[in-house]
Structures are given as structure tokens and as C-alpha cells.
N, C-alpha and C positions, 0 to 999 in steps of 0.2 A: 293722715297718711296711711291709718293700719288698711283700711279698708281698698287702697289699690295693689297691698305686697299680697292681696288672699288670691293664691294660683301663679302669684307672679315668679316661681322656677319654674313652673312646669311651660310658663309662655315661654321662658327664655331658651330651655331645652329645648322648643319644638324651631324656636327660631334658629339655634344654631347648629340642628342637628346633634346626632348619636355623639355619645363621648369618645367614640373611636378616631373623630375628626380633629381632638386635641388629647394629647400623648399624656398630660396631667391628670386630666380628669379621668384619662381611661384607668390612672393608677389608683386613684381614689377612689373608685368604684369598687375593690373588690374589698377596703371596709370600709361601706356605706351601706347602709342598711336604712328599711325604709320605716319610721315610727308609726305612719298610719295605716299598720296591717292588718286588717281586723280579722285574716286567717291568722297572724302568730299567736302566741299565747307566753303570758307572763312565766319565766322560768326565772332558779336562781343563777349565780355567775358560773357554776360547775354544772348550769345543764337540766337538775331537776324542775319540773312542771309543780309551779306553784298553787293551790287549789285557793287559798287564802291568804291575800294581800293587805288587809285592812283591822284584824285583830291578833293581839298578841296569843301565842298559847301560855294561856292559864289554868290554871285549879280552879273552876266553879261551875255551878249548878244555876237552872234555870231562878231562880231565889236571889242569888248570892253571888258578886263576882269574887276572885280569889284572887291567889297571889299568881305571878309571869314566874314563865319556867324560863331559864336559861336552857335550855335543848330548844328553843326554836329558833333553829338554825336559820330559817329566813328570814326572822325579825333579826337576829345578830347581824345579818350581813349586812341588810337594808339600812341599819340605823349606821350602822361603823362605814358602810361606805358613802351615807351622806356626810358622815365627819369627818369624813378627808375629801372630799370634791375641791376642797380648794388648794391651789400654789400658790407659792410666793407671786405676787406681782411685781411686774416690771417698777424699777425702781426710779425708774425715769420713761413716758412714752405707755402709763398703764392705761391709758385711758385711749380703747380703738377700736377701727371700723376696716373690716377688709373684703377686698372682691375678687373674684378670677379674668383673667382677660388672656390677650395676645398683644405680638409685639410682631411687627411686618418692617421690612427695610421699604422707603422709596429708591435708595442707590446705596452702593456696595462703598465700604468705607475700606476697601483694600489697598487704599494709598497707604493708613495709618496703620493699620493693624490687621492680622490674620486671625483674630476671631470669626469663629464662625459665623455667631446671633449677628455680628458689625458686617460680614463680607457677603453673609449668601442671601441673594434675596426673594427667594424661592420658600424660605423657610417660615411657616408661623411658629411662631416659641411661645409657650405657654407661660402667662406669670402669672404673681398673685401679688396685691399691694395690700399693704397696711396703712390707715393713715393714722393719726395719732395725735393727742396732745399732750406735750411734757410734764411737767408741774404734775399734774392733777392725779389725786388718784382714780384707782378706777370707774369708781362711784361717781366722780363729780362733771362736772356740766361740760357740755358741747363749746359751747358759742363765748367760753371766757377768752380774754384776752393771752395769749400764747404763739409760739412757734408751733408749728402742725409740722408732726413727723412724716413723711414721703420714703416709706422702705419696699421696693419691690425684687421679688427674687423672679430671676429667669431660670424656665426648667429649659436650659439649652441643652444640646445632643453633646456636648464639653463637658458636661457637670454644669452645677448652680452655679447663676452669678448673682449676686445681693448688690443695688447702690440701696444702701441706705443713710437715704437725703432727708432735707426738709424743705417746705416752700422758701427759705429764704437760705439764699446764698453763701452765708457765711454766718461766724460763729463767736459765743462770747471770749473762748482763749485761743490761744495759738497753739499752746502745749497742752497735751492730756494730761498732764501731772496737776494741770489746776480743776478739772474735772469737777474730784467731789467737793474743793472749797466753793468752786461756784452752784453747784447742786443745793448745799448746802445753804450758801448763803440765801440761794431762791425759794427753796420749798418753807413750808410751814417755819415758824419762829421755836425752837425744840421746848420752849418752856411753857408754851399755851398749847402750839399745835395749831394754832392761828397765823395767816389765812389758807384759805385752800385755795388751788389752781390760782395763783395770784400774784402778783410780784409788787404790787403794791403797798411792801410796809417797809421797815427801814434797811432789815440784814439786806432785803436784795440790793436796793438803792447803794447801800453803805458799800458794799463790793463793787458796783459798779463804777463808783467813783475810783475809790482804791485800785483799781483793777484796768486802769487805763486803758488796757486793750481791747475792754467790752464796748466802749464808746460805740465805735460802727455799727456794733448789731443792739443795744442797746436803741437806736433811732430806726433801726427797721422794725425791729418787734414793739414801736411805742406806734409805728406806722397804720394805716390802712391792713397791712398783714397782717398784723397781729389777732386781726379780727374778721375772717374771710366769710366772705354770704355760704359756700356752700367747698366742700371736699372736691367738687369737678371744676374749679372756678381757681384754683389754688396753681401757681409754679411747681415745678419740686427741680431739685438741685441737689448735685451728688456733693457737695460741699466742699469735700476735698479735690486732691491734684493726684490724680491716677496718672500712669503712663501707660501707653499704644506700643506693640511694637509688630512691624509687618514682617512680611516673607526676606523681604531683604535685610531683615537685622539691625531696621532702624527704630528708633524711638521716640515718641512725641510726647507731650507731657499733654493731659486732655482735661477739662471740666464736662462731668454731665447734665443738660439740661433738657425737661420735660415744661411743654407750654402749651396751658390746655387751651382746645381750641374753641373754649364758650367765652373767653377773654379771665381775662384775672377781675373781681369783683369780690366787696366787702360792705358787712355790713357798717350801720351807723352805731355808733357806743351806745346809744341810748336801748338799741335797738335789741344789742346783745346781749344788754344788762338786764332785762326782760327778758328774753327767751330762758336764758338759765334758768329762769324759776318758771317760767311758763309749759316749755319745751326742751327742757335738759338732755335731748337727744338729738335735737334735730336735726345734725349734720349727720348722725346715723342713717336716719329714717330718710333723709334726703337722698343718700345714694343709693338707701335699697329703693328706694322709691322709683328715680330717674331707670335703673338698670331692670325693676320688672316693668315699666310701663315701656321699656323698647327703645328708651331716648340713653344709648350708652354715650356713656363720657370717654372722650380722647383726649390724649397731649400727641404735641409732636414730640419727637427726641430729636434735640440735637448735641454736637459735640464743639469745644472749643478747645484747637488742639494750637500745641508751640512744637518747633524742632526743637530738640536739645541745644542749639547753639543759640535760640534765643531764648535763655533761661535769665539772662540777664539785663534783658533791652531793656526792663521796665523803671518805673521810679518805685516798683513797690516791689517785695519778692514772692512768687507766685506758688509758690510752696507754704504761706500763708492764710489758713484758712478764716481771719476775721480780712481780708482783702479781695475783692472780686475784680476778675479780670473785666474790664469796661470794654463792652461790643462795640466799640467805636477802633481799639486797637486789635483786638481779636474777635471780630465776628462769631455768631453762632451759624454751626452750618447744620442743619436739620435735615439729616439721614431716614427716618424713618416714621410709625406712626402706634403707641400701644390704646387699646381700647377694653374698659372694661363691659364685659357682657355677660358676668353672671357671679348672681348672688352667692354668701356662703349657704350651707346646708348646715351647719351646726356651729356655734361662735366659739365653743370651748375649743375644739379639738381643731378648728384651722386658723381663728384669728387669734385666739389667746395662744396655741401654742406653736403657732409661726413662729421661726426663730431667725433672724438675720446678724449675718455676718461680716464686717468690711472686707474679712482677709479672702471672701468667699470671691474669685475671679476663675477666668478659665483662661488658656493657650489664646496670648495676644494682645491682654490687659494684664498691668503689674501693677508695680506701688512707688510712688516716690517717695523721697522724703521727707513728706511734710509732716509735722511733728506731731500734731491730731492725729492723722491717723494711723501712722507709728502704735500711737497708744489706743486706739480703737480696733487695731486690729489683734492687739490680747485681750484688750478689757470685753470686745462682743462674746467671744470663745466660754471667756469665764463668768458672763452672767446667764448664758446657759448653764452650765454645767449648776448653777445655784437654782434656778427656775425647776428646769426640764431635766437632771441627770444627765450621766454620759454619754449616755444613748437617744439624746435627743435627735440628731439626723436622722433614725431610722423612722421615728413617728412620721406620719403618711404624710403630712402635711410640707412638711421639708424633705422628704427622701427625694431624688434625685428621678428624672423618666431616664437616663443612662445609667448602664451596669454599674454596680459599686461591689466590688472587690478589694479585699487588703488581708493581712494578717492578726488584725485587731479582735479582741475576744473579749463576750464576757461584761461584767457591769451591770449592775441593775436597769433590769427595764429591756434586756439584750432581747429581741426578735427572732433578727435572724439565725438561723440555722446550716450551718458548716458542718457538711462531713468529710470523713478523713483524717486522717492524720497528720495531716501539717500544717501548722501555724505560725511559720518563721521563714525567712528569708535571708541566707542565700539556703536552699532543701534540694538533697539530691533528687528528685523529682525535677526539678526549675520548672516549680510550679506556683503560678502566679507572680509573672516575675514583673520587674517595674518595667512602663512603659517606655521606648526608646522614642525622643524624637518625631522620624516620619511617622511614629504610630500615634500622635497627637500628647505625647507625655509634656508636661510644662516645664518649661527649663528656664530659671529666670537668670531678667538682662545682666549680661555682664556686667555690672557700671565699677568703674574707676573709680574708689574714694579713697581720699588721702584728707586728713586733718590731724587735734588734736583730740584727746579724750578730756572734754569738759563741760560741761553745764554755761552754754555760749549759745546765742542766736546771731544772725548776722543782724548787720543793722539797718538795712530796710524793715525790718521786724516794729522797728524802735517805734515808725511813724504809726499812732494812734491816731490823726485828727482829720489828716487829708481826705480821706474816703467818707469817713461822716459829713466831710463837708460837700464832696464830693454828693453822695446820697439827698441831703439837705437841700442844697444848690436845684435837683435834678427835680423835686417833687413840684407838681402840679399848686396854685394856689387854693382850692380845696385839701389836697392831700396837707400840706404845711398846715393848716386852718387843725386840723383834727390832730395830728402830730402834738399840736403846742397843747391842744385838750386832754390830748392822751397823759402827758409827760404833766401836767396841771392835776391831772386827777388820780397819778400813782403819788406823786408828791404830798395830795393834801392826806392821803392815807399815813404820812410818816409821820409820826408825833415829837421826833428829835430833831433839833435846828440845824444842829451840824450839817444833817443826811443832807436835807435838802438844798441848803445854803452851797452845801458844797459841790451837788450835782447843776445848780443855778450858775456856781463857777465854772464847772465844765463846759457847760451851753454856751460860755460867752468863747469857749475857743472855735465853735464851730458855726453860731451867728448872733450876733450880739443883738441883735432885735429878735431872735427864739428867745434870748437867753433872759432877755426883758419882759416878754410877752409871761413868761413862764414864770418868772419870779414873782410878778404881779399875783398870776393865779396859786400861787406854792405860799404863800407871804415870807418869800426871802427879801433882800435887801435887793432893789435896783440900780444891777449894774451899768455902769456908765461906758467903758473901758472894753474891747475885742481884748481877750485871753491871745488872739493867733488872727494873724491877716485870714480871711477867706479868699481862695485861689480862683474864686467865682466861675471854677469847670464843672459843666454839666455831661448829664449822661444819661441821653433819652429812653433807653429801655431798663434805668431805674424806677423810673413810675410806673406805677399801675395801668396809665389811662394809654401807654405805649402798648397794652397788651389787649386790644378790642376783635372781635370776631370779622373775620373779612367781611362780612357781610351783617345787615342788622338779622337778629335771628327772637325768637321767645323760645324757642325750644327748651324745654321741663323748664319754665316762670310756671310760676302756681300764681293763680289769680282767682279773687272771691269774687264773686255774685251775689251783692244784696238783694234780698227780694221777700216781701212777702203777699197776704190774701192782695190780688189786684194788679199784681205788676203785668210791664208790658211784655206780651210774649214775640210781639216779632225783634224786639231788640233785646229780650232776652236768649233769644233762639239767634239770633242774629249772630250777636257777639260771642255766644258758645260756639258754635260750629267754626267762626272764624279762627278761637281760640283753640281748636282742637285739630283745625287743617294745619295751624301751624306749631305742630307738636308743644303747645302750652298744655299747664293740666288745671285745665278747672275746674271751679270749688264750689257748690254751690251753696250760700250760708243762708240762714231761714231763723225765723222767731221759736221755731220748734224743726224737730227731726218727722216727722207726721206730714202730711202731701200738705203745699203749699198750692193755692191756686190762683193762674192768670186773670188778667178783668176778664169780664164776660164768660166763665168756665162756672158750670154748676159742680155745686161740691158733692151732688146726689148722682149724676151720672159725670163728670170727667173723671179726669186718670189723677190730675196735678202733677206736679213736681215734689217728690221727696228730697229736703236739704241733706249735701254733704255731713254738715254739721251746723247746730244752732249757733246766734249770736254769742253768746255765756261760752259756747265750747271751746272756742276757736279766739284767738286773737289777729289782728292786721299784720303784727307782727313774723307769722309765718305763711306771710302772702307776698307777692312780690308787686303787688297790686289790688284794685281793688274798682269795684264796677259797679254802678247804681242805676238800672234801666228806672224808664219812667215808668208812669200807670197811678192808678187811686190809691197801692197801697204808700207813695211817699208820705200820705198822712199821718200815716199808723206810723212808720221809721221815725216822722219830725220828732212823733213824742218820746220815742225812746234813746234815752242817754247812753246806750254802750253802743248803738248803732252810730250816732253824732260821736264818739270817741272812737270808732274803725276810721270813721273816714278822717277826723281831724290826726287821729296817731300815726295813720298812714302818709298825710301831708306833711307832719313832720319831720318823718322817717324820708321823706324826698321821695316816695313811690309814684309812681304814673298813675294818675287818678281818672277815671271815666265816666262819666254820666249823658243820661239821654232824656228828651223830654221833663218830665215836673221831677226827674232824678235831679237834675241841676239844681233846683234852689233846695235840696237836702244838702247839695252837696256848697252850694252858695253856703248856708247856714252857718255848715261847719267849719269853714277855711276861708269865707270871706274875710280878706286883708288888704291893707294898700296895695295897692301895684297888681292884683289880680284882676284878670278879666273874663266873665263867660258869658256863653251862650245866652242869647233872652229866649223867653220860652215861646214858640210857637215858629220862631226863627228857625232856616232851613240852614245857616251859617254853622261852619265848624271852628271850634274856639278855642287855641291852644295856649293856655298861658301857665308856665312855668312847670311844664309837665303833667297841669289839669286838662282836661281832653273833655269838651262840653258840648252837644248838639243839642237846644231846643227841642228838634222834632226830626224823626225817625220816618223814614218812608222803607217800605220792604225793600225797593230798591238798592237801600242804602249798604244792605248787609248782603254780601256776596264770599264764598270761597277761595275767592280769587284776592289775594289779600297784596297790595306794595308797600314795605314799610319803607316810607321815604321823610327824610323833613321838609315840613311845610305841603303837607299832604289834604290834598281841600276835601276828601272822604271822611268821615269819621272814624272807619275799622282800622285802616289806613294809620290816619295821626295818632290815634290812639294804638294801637300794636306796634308802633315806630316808638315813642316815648316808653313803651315796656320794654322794650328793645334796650334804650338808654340806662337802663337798668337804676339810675336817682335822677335826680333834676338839682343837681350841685348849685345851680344857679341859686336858687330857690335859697338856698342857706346861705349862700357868699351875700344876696342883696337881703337879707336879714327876715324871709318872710315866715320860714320854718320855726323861730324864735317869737313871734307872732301869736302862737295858738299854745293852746294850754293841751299838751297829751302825756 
């Protein structure tokens, strides 16, 4: 990937014009400073022009080195201020990737609420998202199995607004006060420190059991989600239950939802469990990647709002953050559309010290009572102030594009700069006074509470099992198929009988054939017996497969190109060009980095083709495909073993497979298995069996710009860019053929 981020700000600058055209960036520009200036000249932090960077001053003679002096004030600085470059890391959520974008209304949400970013649709608003995985420190891998943080701040003309969500819905407690025991029991084991970004040993397991109310998101994080292909392909979800209130004083109780529109997509376990050590970034590299080659990633936003007087219709209470309101009783209605377009400029200073806040809302959005974020809207406030000091709002990256005035002073790290003499309110001056009202001041909703003062949830709280099953019920029979594999392979990681036996008893309350399937793979005792009737309701836009792009697309699929001395260049050239009319980004992989050359090209006077990356550099793994034109050189690929392992790992992994001419029986070789069928060589037929994509023989004809991805497409660029489109061939694994090949 390094080689397409080289220039990729300055394309994005020129694409979306001057920073004056977004109010954020214009802010950020005045400290931003440019590293590649080859007029500055190295000074120290107070100013002085440094003449020597690279030796200490010493006592010695051209003979002899001597002893370092303590007067050299620029080696003091240098070395003291690389020993504090680092902060505390986040304690949960260290491990992230952020980008800048906008956020556009398609219609005015002025029925609910009088925010501004929800009502005017005139307005672009600048935000900035983090995405994030929990667990892990900040060191550790991309693509482990986790919840992925979804925090975006809007720099509205209100002040900041922060949802900070996650791709999934809902959560392991209900109350913040269980917070850090669940933290706790998920991270590292405190006596080894073992494992990392993992939830696979017993503490987490052991909580989850005990901890009944984790049941629900316990089964979406063992899910498909747990393990997402790429940060643009992810949901996000404000988790909690905000409330709306409009011009007329009324209030609605809202969920926020973000649904990207490349479809929801994940990879395969196998799949992730390799990249960790292969590519421990590469959901970083992925979105800097898609955002400098011009292919920006979008969600829609929508909202799913209730009147206050149906705060009760449900069977569940929706002030419950492990509970999801089901689009089937409250639709999503999707208001608007945010798109990221542009990378950071330095990781420390905007994505490490981005700071997000629940309580952070503007005039029109408030809080209800739901008891998460109750507690989230202290516990965000105060894991700043440990991070970043008191003065973290001021740093550029959170400061606000609207005036910030108040009478606050002082603290380390303080910026800004007040003059005058007043710093209190009420000041004979009534200067700087609080906002009234029609001047946009926030006044929050009146609500009527009356109870008692006690440590009491109501008791729709109670039900733990409904909604898992609810979940359960809802999934796709691939997505159940990996579920029972997921929940199999945190289990065999536990080495204590209880952990497991006991989580094998939970499963029989939500379906006693998971809870079977699982036991088998976990070696619990198989149970016989449903813990809890299953209410056998489903809820189609729990699955994944509910979440597909309107149309088939490859837009940023990364696809390889085998090929070396000999290959066919019109079905090489063919399928590149196709691949590239349809914003795919392809890859071209070679036996070396050095020009490869087509049949018939003299290696004394052509140009060749220089690979992306060799065989050895690259795995299948960080391809979303993979393509083998025909020509002489398939000789040379039969003999090589890591080439026969791209295309078999790739078959495995369910990726859309492509071959042309004597490509197919490399590609025969590797992945011939029952029930497969391809292309014969010389045959003008196009062959589509189970997501392998085969033509015999290539005519120029064949390869055009003009690309339909349709199913059951008698072209070859055609069926083949339709089944990358498909993003796996689930099939492929459901009738047992991926289980087949050794990768």
C-alpha cells in the first residue's frame, strides 16, 4: 500500500480545494507547518539556529574523544524531549486510525429537533472520526477479533458534537458502574499479562457468564463483526439513547446510525489470524489508502427516533444500552450523508490527541436516562484530564471552529490568552455574560422525575436472553456457520472447565443446537435440554448480508495480478484497465520487483511491466482477489510453491478467483476439488463455478471499459468483476469445498 499514500494529501488538497472551503481545516492550518522545507533550517525550541545536530559537545582533540559537557543545551533538549514524547494511552480504544471529512443533510430533521448540523441543509460541517479497536494496546494488530470504536466529532457553528459509537449496537453492561470489572475482566490476565487484544482466555469468558447481561453483545462480537474486512465497510452506532428536542418544546428519544455505503463486509478468521502477523496495520493502511487514491468512503446517517409517550410500548426498555431497537418496530430514517476525504497530516497531534466526549452535544440534542451513559458522560471528561491535562479542548485538534469564551483560567498547557481584568461572572462590566436562549444558549429539557433514591433498574432491564436470540434467529446460515467457529475457538483458548461448561450452559438458553454445536468444539458435556424456549423472531437488518451496496460496485477491492517472463499481455492489459475504470486498485505481483516481460517482448529493447510487489512480499491475504492471465509464463508459476499457495489461500479465504487461457489449469491445479468446474483451454466458454471465474481463451475483443457486473454474465471481465463485487463465495464453504485445500 506504501507506494500509492506517496503524494496522496496533496491529490486530496487539489481535489477538494483551498482549506478556506472547510472552517476545520482552515483552523488547523495556522499550526500546521510544513516538514518538507528544505528553506527552514533546524533550530532549538526557544528559536536558536542549530549549526550541529548529530554530535554531542565534548572535551576532545582530533586524537582523542573526551568527556560531554552538560552546557550543550541542544543536546539537553533533544534527548529530554524525546523522553517525554509519550502520554498515557487510552485505556481502552489505544489502538487508531483517523481522518477528516464532512457531514451534508439530504432533509431537514426539524420535526425532531432544532439543531442546527440535523435542521439546515445548506450546511457542510466539518468532522473528524477515529476508528479504534478496544482491547488492544496501541502496538498490537489491526484485524484481531474486537468491537471497532466509531467516534466522530462535528465541528458545528453550535459548538462540538461527539457520538462516540461503535460498529455494533449495543453493549456488554447496562450500568457504567460495571465498566472497569468488565475491562478488567477482558484485557490481558494481570498475572502474565497474557493475551493481548484478545478475549479468548477464561477472566473474559468467566464474566461473561456471570455477568448475564453481556449475553447480547457477547454473540455480536463472536459474530462476523467482530472481524470487519476493512474500517469503510464497518456500521457505527451512537450506542446509547440520546434525546431530540425541536422548536416547539417537544422531545424524542433518538438512536444514531451511520451505514456505510460499500455494504457491511468481514473477513474470514482464518484470514485475520494471518494478517496480524503478516500486516498488523492493515486497516490503517486501507483507509489511508482508499482516501488518497480518491475512492472516499461514506455512511448514510440515520436516526431512529420515539415520542416521549412511547417510551413504554416496547417489551424491552429502550434506555438499555445491551438492547437494540429492531427496524422492523422503529425504522431508520436516514437524514443525511458524512464522507471522509482527507488524510491526517501528523498521527500524534490529531489522532492520538483527538479527544471525544459523550456529554459533548449542542442546542437540540440532550441526554436521557440511560444509565451507560449517565456514566460516560463523567468517566469521558475524566479520562482526559489523565491523558491530555485540563486544557485539552484548547489543542487544535478539538478546539471548536465557533467562538469559545467563558471565565475559565489557567492550568497547564493554558494557550489562550485573555486580557483584562475580568474573570468572573456576574462583573460590573456584564462582560461576557451567559447566553440567553434566542441567542442559541442550551437550556436543557425540563423532564419531570419523581422516584426513589436507590440502586434499582426497572425490570425489562432483567431480560438478558430475548435479544440474543432475537440476534441468533436473525443471522444468515454462513454468518451462524462462523459464529459457532468463533465461540469454539475463544473457548478452546480457556483451560478451566467451569469457564466453558458454563458459557455451553448459557448457549442452550439462546439455541440449543449453537449450544450443541459449541460444546462439541469447546469439549463441554453435550447438552440435551433448551435452558429457555427460542421465540424464533427474526430481524432482517441484524445480518450483515442486509447491509449490500445498491448496486454491484469493486470500488477500492485490491486485486493481484500474477504474472511473470511470458504472460498474456492483452488479458493482462485487459483486466487492468477494466479493473481500474472501475475504481478497483490493482496490484501487480511478479517473481521479482525488476520489469517483468509479456510473450513475445524483447527484454533488450521493451519497457516490461515492473511488479507492485514480489511473490515473498505480499500475501493473498491482502488482496480481495486474485487474477492469473494466461501465456508461457504459467510454466514457470506451476513450479513455484508460494504461487500455488496465493491461489489455493485465496480459494480458501472465498475470494473471486480469475483466470484466462493456460492461467486456468495453474489455477485448475491449485483448487481443483469435487464440484468445481472450469474452463477447458482453447474454449471460448466462460466458467463460473463457485466464485472461480475461467476463460480458455482471450480474444482483445473480450476486454473492454465498458464493464456490467451482472450474475450469470457470458463475458468474462463481466462475471469475473460481478463475483469481486460478491465480496466471498459463502457458498463455497457452506457445500464443504473451501475445507478441501490445504492453505
Amino acid at each position: 500500500m506504501t507506494s500509492t499514500l506517496a503524494g496522496g494529501l496533496q491529490k486530496v488538497m487539489d481535489m477538494n480545494g483551498s482549506t478556506s472551503k472547510n472552517a476545520k481545516l482552515a483552523d488547523l492550518s495556522r499550526d500546521t507547518y510544513n516538514s518538507h522545507d528544505t528553506n527552514a533550517r533546524i533550530t532549538t525550541d526557544f528559536g536558536q539556529k542549530v549549526a550541529n545536530t548529530d554530535d554531542w559537545l565534548t572535551v576532545s582533540t582530533n586524537d582523542r574523544y573526551g568527556p560531554a559537557l552538560l552546557e550543550d543545551v541542544h543536546g539537553r533538549e533533544k534527548i529530554h524531549r524525546f523522553d517525554h514524547e509519550r502520554i498515557p494511552e487510552r485505556v481502552v480504544h489505544a489502538r487508531g486510525v483517523g481522518a477528516f471529512g464532512t457531514f451534508k443533510l439530504y432533509e431537514s430533521a426539524s420535526d425532531v429537533t432544532k439543531a442546527g448540523v440535523l435542521t439546515d441543509t445548506t450546511r457542510t460541517t466539518p468532522v473528524f472520526i477515529r476508528f479504534s479497536t478496544v482491547l488492544g494496546s496501541r502496538g498490537s494488530a489491526d484485524t484481531v477479533r474486537d468491537v471497532r470504536g466509531f467516534a466522530v466529532k462535528f465541528y458545528t457553528e453550535e459548538g462540538n458534537w461527539d457520538i462516540v459509537g461503535n460498529d455494533i449496537p449495543v453493549f456488554f453492561i447496562q450500568d457504567s458502574l460495571k465498566f472497569s470489572d468488565l475491562i478488567h475482566a477482558a484485557k490481558p490476565e494481570p498475572d502474565t499479562e497474557v493475551p493481548q487484544a484478545q478475549t479468548a482466555h477464561n477472566n473474559f469468558w468467566d464474566f461473561q457468564y456471570l455477568h448475564s447481561e453481556a449475553t447480547h453483545m457477547f454473540m455480536w462480537a463472536q459474530s462476523d463483526r467482530g472481524i470487519p474486512r476493512s474500517l469503510r465497510m464497518i456500521q457505527g452506532f451512537g450506542v446509547n439513547t440520546y434525546t431530540l428536542e425541536n422548536d416547539k418544546g417537544e422531545r424524542h428519544f433518538v438512536k444514531f446510525h451511520f451505514t456505510p455505503t460499500l455494504g457491511v463486509h468481514s473477513f474470514v478468521w482464518d484470514e485475520a489470524l494471518k494478517l496480524a502477523g503478516q500486516d498488523p496495520d492493515f486497516h490503517r493502511k486501507d483507509l489511508y489508502e482508499a482516501i488518497s487514491m480518491g475512492v472516499f468512503p461514506t455512511w448514510k446517517f440515520g436516526i431512529q427516533t420515539l415520542k416521549e409517550s412511547q417510551q413504554d410500548d416496547f417489551d424491552f426498555d429502550i434506555l438499555d444500552a445491551t438492547k437494540v431497537w429492531p427496524e422492523e418496530l422503529v425504522p431508520v430514517r436516514y437524514i443525511g450523508e458524512l464522507e471522509l476525504n482527507r488524510n491526517v497530516d501528523e498521527y500524534f497531534t490529531q489522532t492520538e490527541q483527538v479527544a471525544f466526549c459523550t456529554s459533548h452535544v449542542v442546542p437540540g440534542i440532550g441526554f436521557s436516562d440511560d444509565p451507560l451513559l449517565q456514566g460516560r458522560n463523567f468517566s469521558y471528561f475524566d479520562t482526559q484530564l489523565s491523558r491530555l491535562g485540563i486544557n485539552w479542548q484548547e489543542l487544535p485538534i478539538n478546539r471548536p471552529v465557533c467562538p469559545v469564551m467563558n471565565h475559565q483560567r489557567d492550568g497547564q498547557g493554558r494557550h489562550k490568552i485573555m486580557s483584562g481584568s475580568i474573570n468572573y461572572w456576574p462583573n460590573r462590566h456584564s462582560a461576557i455574560p451567559p447566553a440567553k436562549p434566542e441567542e442559541g444558549g442550551y437550556v436543557d429539557y425540563p423532564e419531570k422525575v419523581a422516584g426513589i433514591k436507590t440502586r434499582l433498574k426497572s425490570k425489562k432491564f432483567k431480560d438478558h436472553i430475548s435479544q440474543a436470540q432475537l440476534f441468533f434467529n436473525s443471522q444468515s446460515p454462513p454468518e451462524k456457520h462462523h459464529l459457532i467457529a468463533a465461540l469454539g475457538f475463544e473457548l478452546d483458548h480457556c483451560d478451566d472447565p467451569i469457564v466453558y461448561e458454563r458459557i455451553v450452559e448459557r448457549l442452550t438458553d439462546i439455541d440449543l443446537e449453537l449450544a450443541q454445536a459449541v460444546a462439541e468444539k469447546a469439549g463441554a458435556p453435550t447438552p440435551t435440554k433448551a435452558g429457555k424456549t427460542n421465540h424464533g423472531k427474526k430481524s432482517a437488518a441484524l445480518s450483515q448480508t442486509y447491509f449490500q451496496p445498491k448496486e454491484p460496485t469493486i470500488a477500492s477491492r485490491r486485486v493481484a495480478i500474477l504474472i511473470a517472463d511470458g504472460y498474456d499481455p492483452i488479458a493482462y492489459n485487459g483486466v487492468l484497465g477494466a479493473l481500474k475504470a472501475a475504481n478497483a486498485f490493482p496490484f501487480t505481483i511478479g517473481p521479482k520487483r525488476q520489469a517483468v516481460f509479456a510473450a513475445g517482448e524483447s527484454k533488450q529493447t521493451g519497457k516490461g511491466v515492473q511488479p507492485d510487489h514480489h511473490f515473498e512480499g505480499m500475501r493473498s491475504t491482502m488482496f480481495d482477489s486474485v487474477f492469473v492471465p494466461g501465456g508461457s509464463h504459467i510454466s514457470t508459476l506451476q513450479q513455484n510453491g508460494r504461487v500455488i499457495h496465493w491461489v489455493r489461500e485465496a480459494f480458501g479465504h472465498l475470494k473471486a478467483v480469475g483466470a484466462t487461457g493456460e492461467g486456468v489449469e495453474l489455477v485448475k491445479m491449485a483448487c481443483e476439488v469435487k464440484g468445481m468446474e472450469f474452463s477447458a483451454l482453447g474454449s471460448g466458454d466462460v466458467v463460473e463455478s463457485y466464485g472461480v471465474v475461467t476463460a480458455g481463451m482471450t480474444k482483445p475483443e473480450s476486454f473492454r471499459e465498458g464493464v456490467r457486473m451482472v450474475k450469470g454474465a457470458k463475458d468474462f471481465v463481466d462475471a469475473y468483476l460481478f463475483s469481486i463485487s460478491q465480496h466471498r463465495n459463502f457458498d463455497r464453504e457452506m457445500d464443504g469445498l473451501s475445507s478441501m485445500v490445504a492453505y
